[in-house]
C-alpha positions in Angstrom: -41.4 98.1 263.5 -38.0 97.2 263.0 -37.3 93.4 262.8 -34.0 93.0 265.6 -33.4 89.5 263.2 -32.7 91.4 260.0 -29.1 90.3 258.3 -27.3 93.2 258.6 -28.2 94.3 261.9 -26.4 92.0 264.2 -22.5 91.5 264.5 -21.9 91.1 260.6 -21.5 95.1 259.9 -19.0 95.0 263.0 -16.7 92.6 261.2 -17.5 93.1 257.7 -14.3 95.0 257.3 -12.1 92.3 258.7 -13.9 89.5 257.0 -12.6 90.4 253.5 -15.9 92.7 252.9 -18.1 89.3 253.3 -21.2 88.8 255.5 -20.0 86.5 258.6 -20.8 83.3 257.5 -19.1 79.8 257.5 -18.3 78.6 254.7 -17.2 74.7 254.2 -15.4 74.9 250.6 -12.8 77.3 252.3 -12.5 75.7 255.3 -11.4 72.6 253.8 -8.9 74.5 251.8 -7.4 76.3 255.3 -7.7 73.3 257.0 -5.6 71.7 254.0 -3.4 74.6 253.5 -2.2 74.8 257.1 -1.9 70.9 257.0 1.1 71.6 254.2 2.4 74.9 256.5 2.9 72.1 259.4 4.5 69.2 257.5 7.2 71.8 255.4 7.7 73.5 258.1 8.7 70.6 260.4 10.7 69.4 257.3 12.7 72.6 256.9 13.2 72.9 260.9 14.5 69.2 260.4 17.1 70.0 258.1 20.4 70.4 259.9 22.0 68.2 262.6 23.8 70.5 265.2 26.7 68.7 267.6 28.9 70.4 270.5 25.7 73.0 271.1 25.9 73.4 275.6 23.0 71.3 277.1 21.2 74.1 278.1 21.1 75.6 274.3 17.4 73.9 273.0 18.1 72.9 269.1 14.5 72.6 268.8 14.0 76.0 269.6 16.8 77.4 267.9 16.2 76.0 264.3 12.3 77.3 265.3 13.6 80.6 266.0 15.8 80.6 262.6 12.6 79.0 260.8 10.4 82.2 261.7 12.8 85.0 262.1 16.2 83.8 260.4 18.2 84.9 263.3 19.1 83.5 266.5 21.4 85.0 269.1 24.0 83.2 270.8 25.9 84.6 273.9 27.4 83.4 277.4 25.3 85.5 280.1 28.7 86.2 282.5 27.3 88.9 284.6 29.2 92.0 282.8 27.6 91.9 279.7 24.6 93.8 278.5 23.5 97.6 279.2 20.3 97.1 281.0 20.1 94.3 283.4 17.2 95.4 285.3 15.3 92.1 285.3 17.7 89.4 286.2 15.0 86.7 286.4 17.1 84.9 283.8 19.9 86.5 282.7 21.5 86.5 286.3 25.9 85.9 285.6 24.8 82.4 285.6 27.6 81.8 283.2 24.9 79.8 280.9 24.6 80.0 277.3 21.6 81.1 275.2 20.0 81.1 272.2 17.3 83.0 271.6 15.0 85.0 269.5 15.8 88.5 268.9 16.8 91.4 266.1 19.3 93.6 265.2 19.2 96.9 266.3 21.0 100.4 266.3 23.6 101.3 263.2 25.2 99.1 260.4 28.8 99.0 259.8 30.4 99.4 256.1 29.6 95.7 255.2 26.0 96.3 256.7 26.7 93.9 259.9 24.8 95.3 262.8 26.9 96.4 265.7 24.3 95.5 268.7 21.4 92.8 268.5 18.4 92.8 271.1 17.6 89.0 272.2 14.4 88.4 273.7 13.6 85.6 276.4 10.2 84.7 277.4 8.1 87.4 278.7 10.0 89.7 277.1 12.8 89.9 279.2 15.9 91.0 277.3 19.0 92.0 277.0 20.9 94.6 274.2 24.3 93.4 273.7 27.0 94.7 271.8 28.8 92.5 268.7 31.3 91.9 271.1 29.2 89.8 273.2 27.3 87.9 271.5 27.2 85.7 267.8 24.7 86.2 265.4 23.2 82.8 263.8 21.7 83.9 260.6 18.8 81.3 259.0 20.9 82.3 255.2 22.9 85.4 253.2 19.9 87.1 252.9 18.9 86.8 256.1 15.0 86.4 255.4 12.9 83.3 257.0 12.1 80.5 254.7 8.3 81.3 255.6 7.4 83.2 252.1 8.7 79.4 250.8 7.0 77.4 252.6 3.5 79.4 252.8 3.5 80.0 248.5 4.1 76.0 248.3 1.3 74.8 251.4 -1.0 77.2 249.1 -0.1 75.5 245.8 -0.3 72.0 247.0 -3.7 72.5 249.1 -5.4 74.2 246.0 -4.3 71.2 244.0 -4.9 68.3 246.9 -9.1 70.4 247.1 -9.3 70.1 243.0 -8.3 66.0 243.6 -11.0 66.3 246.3 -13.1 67.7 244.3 -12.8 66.2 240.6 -13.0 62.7 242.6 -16.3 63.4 244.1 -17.4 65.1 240.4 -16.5 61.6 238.6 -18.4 59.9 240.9 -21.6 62.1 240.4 -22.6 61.9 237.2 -26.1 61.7 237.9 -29.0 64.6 238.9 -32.8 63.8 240.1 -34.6 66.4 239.0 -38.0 67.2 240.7 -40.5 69.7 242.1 -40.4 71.3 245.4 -43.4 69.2 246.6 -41.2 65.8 245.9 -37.8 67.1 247.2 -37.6 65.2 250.3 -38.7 62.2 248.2 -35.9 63.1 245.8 -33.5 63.5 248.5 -34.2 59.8 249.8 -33.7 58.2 246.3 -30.7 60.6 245.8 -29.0 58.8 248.9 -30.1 55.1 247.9 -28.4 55.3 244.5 -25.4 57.1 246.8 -25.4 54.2 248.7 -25.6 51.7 246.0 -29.0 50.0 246.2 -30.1 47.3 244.2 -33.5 48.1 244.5 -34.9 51.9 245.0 -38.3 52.0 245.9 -40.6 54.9 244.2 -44.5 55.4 244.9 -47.1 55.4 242.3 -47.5 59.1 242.3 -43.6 60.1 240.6 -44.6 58.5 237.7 -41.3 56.8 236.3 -37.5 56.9 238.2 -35.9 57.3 234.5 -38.1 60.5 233.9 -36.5 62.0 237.5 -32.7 60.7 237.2 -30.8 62.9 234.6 -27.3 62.9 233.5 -25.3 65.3 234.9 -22.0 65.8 232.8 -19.7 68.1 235.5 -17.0 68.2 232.6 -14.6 65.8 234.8 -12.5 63.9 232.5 -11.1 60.6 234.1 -7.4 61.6 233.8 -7.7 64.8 235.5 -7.4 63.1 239.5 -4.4 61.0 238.0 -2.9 64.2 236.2 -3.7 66.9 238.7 -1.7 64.0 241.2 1.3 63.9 238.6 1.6 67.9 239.0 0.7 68.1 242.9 4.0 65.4 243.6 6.1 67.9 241.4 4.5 71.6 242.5 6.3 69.2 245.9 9.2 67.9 244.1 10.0 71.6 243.5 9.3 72.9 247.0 11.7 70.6 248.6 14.5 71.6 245.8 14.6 74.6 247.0 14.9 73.5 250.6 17.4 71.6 249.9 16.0 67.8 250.5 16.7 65.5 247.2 13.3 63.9 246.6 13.8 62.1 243.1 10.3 60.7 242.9 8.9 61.0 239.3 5.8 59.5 238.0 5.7 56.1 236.0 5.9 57.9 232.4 9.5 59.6 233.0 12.5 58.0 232.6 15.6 60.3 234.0 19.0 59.1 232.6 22.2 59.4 234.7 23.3 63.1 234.4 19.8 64.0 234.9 20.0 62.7 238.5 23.3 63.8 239.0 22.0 67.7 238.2 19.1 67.6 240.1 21.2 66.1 243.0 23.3 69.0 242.3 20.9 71.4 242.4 19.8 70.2 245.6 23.0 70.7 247.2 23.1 74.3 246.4 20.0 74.8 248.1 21.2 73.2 250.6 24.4 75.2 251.5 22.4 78.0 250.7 21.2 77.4 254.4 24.2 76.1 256.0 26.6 77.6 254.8 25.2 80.4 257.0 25.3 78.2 260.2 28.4 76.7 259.9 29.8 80.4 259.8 28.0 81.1 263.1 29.8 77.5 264.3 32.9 78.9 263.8 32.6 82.7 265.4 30.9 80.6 268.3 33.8 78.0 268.7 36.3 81.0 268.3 34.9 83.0 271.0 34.1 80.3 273.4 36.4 77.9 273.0 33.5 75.1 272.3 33.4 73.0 269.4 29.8 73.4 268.2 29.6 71.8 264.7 26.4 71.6 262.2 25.9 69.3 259.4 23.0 68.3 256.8 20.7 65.9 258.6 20.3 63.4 255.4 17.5 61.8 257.3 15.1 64.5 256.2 15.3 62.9 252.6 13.6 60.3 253.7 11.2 61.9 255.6 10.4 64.2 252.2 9.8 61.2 250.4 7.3 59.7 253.2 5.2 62.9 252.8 5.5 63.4 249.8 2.1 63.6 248.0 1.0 60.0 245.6 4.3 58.1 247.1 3.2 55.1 246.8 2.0 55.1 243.2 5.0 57.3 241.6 7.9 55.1 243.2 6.3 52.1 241.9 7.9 52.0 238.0 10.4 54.8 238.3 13.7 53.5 236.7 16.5 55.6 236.1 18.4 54.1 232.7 22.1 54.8 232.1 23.2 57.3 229.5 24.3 54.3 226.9 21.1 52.9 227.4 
């Protein structure tokens, strides 16, 4: 007789295949580390969306979801919808000659010219409506000159700094637990309840006759945790983020208490910043330009320097790196 209840025979062969070759099972250690991870992925994201302060944009142009649409496909198509542009206008539920502008979500599509520029772009509305339209009619808003989303950025550092935020996690609760109760299965849910009493701190743990003595049970546990390791592993999480918001662009100067940067050392990593910075909008401010050409509008973007403070609110350990930093003259 076959027993229905046997692992194996239920739903985990089904999805074995697109569970990374693993029974179906939950476990907690990785979903504290997704749950960390896509903690990062939403505050650098909103950070790098944050970035740029558009002016002159019509009022029916959303910024919000253009700098979303540049954040997840580095390209967003601007065009007037006048009624004559467009080959296939068989669903006219919103591009109707309303003499609107959009900006929307959409790719390049049939042949490249000599300095590989497509020569028509496909933007896509919501429900897929869309509408091909020649260079002619429309501007291309690229994200940057290579014309990729900043999402391979932003995932490799969310990864980095969740893998380093679960070893704090962990390595805190290791230091804290340096003692094991050893005992037989017949006393484990005796163990368990002195286990939680010297958890909780009691004064006084209360053992019957029959364990014999508490020393005898309680062993020392050494999990290899060195007491530096949650201050160090929090030095090198605030610079894996220092690094990360480099390359977007956002100064964040926060180093911790044992560095002291002299003058020229802020002034190149200032420097540095601002090259990531224009590596981004430089690309934008292009697009502001063919846009104010074509339509006569006077759409201007800038660096919204409001995000560097923003950077250093998240920014992982704040409040004990800032504390001593001192930056000291190059005569000093």
């Amino acid at each position: 007789m076959t027993n229905s209840n046997k692992r194996g025979s239920g739903a985990d062969p089904l999805y074995r295949n697109h569970l990374r070759g693993t029974n179906f099972h939950n476990n907690v250690a990785e979903n504290r580390q997704g749950l960390i991870e896509r903690m990062y992925l939403r505050i650098i994201g909103e950070l790098a969306m944050n970035r740029f302060k558009w002016e002159g944009l019509p009022e029916e142009v959303d910024v919000r979801f253009l700098e979303l649409t540049l954040y997840n496909f580095a390209l967003s198509i601007f065009f007037q919808d006048t009624g004559n542009i467009g080959n296939d206008r068989s669903d006219t539920r919103f591009f109707n000659g309303s003499e609107k502008y959009f900006a929307l979500q959409g790719g390049a599509s049939g042949p490249l010219n000599m300095m590989q520029q497509p020569l028509t772009f496909r933007a896509t509305g919501n429900n897929f409506v869309g509408i091909t339209l020649t260079k002619d009619e429309c501007v291309p808003i690229w994200a940057n000159y290579y014309r990729v989303p900043d999402l391979d950025l932003v995932s490799v550092y969310a990864n980095r700094l969740a893998s380093m935020s679960r070893t704090v996690e962990i390595n805190a609760i290791s230091a804290r637990r340096n003692k094991v109760v050893v005992t037989s299965e017949n006393l484990r849910h005796t163990a368990a309840q002195i286990n939680r009493q010297i958890e909780d701190g009691q004064g006084v743990i209360t053992v019957g006759d029959a364990l014999g003595s508490l020393t005898d049970m309680v062993t020392a546990l050494d999990l290899g945790v060195h007491p530096d390791s949650v201050v160090n592993m929090q030095i090198a999480k605030t610079r894996e983020w220092n690094e990360c918001m480099g390359y977007l662009g956002i100064e964040n100067a926060n180093q911790d208490k044992k560095e002291r940067l002299v003058a020229s050392e802020v002034d190149a990593n200032n420097e540095q910043s601002s090259m990531f910075r224009y590596v981004n909008l430089n690309a934008r401010q292009i697009a502001c330009e063919q846009i104010n050409k074509k339509y006569k509008l006077d759409v201007s973007v800038e660096y919204n320097t409001q995000v560097d403070a923003m950077a250093a609110a998240y920014a992982p350990g704040t409040e004990d790196v800032n504390a001593d930093m001192t930056i000291e003259s190059e005569g000093s």
